[in-house]
mmCIF file of the C-alpha atoms, coordinates in Angstrom:
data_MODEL
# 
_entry.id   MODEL 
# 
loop_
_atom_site.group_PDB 
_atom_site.id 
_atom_site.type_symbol 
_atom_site.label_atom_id 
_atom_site.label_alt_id 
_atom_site.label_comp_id 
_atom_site.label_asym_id 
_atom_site.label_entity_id 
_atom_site.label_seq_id 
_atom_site.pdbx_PDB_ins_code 
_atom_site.Cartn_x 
_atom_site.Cartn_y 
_atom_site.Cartn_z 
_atom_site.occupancy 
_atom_site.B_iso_or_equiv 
_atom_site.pdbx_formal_charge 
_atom_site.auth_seq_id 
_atom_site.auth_comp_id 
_atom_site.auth_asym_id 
_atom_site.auth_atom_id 
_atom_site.pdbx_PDB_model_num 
ATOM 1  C CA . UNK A 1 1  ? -7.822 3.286   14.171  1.00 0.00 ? 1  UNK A CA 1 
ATOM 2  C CA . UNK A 1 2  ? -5.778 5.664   11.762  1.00 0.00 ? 2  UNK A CA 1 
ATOM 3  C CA . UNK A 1 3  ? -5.512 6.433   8.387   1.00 0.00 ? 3  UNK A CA 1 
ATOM 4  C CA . UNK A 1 4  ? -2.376 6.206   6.721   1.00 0.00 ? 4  UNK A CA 1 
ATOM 5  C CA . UNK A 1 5  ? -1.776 7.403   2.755   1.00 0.00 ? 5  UNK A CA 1 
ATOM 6  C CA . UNK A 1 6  ? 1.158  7.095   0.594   1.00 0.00 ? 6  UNK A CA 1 
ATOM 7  C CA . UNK A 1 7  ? 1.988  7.669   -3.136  1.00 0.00 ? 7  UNK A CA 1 
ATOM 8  C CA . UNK A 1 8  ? 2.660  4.479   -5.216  1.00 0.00 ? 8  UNK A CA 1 
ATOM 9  C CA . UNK A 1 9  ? 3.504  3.222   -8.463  1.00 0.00 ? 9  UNK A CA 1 
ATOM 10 C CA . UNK A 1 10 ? 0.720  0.551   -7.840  1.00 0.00 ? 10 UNK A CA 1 
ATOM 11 C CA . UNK A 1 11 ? -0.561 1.525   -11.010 1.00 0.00 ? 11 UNK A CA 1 
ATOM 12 C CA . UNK A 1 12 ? -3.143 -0.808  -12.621 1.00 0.00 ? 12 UNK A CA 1 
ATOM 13 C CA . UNK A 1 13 ? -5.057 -4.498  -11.538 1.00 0.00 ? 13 UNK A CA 1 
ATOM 14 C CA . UNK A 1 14 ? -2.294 -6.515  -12.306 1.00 0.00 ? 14 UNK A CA 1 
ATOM 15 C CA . UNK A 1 15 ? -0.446 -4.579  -9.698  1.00 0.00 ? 15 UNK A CA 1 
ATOM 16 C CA . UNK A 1 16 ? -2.774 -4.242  -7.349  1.00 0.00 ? 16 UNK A CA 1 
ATOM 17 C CA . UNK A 1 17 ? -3.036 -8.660  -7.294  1.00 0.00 ? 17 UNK A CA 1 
ATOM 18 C CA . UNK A 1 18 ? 0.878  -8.548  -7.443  1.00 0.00 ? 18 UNK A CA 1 
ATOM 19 C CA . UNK A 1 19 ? 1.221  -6.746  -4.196  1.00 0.00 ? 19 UNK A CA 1 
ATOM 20 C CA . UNK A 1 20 ? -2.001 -7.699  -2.376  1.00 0.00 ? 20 UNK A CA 1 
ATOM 21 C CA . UNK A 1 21 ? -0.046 -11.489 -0.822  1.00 0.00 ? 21 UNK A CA 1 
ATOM 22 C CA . UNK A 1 22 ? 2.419  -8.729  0.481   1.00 0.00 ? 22 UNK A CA 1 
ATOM 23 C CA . UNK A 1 23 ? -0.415 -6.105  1.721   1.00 0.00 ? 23 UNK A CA 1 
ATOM 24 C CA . UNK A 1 24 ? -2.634 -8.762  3.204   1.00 0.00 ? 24 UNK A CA 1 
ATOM 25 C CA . UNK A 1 25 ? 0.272  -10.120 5.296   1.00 0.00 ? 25 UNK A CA 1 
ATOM 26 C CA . UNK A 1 26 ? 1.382  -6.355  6.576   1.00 0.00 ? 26 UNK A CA 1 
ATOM 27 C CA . UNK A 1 27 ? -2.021 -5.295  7.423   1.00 0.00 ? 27 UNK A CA 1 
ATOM 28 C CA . UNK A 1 28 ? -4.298 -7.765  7.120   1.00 0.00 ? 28 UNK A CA 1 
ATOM 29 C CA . UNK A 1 29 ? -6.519 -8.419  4.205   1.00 0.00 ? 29 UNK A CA 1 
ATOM 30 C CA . UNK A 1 30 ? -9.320 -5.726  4.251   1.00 0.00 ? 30 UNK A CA 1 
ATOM 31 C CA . UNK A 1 31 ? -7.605 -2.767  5.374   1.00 0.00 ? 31 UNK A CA 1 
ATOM 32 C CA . UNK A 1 32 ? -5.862 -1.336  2.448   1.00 0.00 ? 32 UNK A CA 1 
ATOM 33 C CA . UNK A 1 33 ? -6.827 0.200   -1.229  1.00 0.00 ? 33 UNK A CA 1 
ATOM 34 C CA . UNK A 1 34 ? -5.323 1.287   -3.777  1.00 0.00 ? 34 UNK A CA 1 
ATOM 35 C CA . UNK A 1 35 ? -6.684 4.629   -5.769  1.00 0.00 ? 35 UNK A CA 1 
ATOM 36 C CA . UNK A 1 36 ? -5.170 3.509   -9.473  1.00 0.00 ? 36 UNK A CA 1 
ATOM 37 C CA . UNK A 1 37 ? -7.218 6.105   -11.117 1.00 0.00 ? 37 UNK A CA 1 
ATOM 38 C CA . UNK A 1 38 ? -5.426 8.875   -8.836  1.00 0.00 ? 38 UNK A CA 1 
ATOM 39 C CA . UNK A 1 39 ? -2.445 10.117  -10.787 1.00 0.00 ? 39 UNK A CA 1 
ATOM 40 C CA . UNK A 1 40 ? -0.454 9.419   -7.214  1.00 0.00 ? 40 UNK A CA 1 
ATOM 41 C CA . UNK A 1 41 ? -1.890 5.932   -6.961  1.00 0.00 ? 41 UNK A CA 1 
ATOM 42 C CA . UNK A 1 42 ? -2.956 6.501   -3.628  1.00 0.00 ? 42 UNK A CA 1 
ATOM 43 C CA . UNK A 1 43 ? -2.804 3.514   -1.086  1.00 0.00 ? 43 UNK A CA 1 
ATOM 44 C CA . UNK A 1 44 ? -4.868 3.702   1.739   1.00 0.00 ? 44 UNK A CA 1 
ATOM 45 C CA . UNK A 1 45 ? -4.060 1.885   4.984   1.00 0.00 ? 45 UNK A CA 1 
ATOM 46 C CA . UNK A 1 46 ? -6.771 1.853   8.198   1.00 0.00 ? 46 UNK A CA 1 
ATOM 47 C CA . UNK A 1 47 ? -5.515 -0.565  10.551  1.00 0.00 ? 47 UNK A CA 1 
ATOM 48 C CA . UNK A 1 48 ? -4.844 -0.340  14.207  1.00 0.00 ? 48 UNK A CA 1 
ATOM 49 C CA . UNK A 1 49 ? -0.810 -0.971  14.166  1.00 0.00 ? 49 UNK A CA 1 
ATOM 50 C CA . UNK A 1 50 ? 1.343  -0.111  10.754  1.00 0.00 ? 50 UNK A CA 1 
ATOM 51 C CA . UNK A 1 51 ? 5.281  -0.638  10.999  1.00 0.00 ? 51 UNK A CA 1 
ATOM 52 C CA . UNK A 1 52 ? 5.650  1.753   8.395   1.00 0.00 ? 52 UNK A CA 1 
ATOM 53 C CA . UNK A 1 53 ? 9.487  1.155   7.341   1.00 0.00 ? 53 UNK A CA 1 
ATOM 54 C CA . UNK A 1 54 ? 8.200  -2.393  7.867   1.00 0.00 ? 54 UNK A CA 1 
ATOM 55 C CA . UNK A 1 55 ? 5.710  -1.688  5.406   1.00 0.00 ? 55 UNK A CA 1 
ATOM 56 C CA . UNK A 1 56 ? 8.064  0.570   2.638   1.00 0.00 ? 56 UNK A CA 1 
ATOM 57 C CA . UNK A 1 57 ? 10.156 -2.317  2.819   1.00 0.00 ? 57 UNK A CA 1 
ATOM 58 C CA . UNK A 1 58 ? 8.265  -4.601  1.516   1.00 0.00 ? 58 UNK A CA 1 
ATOM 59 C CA . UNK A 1 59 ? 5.796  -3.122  -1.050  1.00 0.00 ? 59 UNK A CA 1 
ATOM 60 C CA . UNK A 1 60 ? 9.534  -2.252  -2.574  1.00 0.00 ? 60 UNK A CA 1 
ATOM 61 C CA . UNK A 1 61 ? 10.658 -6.219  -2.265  1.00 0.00 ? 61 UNK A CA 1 
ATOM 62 C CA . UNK A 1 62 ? 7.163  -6.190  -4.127  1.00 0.00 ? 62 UNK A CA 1 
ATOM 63 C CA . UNK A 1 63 ? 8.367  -4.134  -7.011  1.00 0.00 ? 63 UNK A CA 1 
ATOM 64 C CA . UNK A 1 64 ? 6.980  -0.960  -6.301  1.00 0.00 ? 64 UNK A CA 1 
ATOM 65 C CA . UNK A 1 65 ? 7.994  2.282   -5.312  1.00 0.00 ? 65 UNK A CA 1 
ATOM 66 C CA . UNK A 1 66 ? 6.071  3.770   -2.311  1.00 0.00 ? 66 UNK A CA 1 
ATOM 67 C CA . UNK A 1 67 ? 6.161  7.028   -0.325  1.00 0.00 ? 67 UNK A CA 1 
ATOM 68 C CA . UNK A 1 68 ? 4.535  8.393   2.288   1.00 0.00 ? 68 UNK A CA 1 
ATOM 69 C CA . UNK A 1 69 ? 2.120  11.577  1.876   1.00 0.00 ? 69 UNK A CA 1 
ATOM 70 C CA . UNK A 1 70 ? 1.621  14.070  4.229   1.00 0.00 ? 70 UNK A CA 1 
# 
């Protein structure tokens, strides 16, 4: 299983409920965080398989910018 990290603007709870429907149906409910007290707001992914542009595309449709870190 790997770890994947990216820098968000995910920034608060309100967020974090906004794009959890979209999160939960990318990688399953479970396998993601999000780090709102890191001045990155640091999302956390450990799942098995990640389409990442999949993934960029639609935290963005979600109203957030998102990055990967490396």
């Amino acid at each position: 299983m790997s770890t994947l990290r990216f820098k968000t603007t995910i920034n608060c709870s309100n967020c974090v409920r906004a794009v959890t429907p979209t999160l939960n149906q990318e990688v399953g409910a479970g396998n993601w965080q999000v780090d709102t007290a890191d001045t990155d707001k640091i999302l956390t992914i450990t799942s098995g398989q990640v389409f990442i542009d999949q993934l960029l595309t639609a935290v963005e449709e979600a109203g957030f910018k998102i990055s990967p870190l490396s």
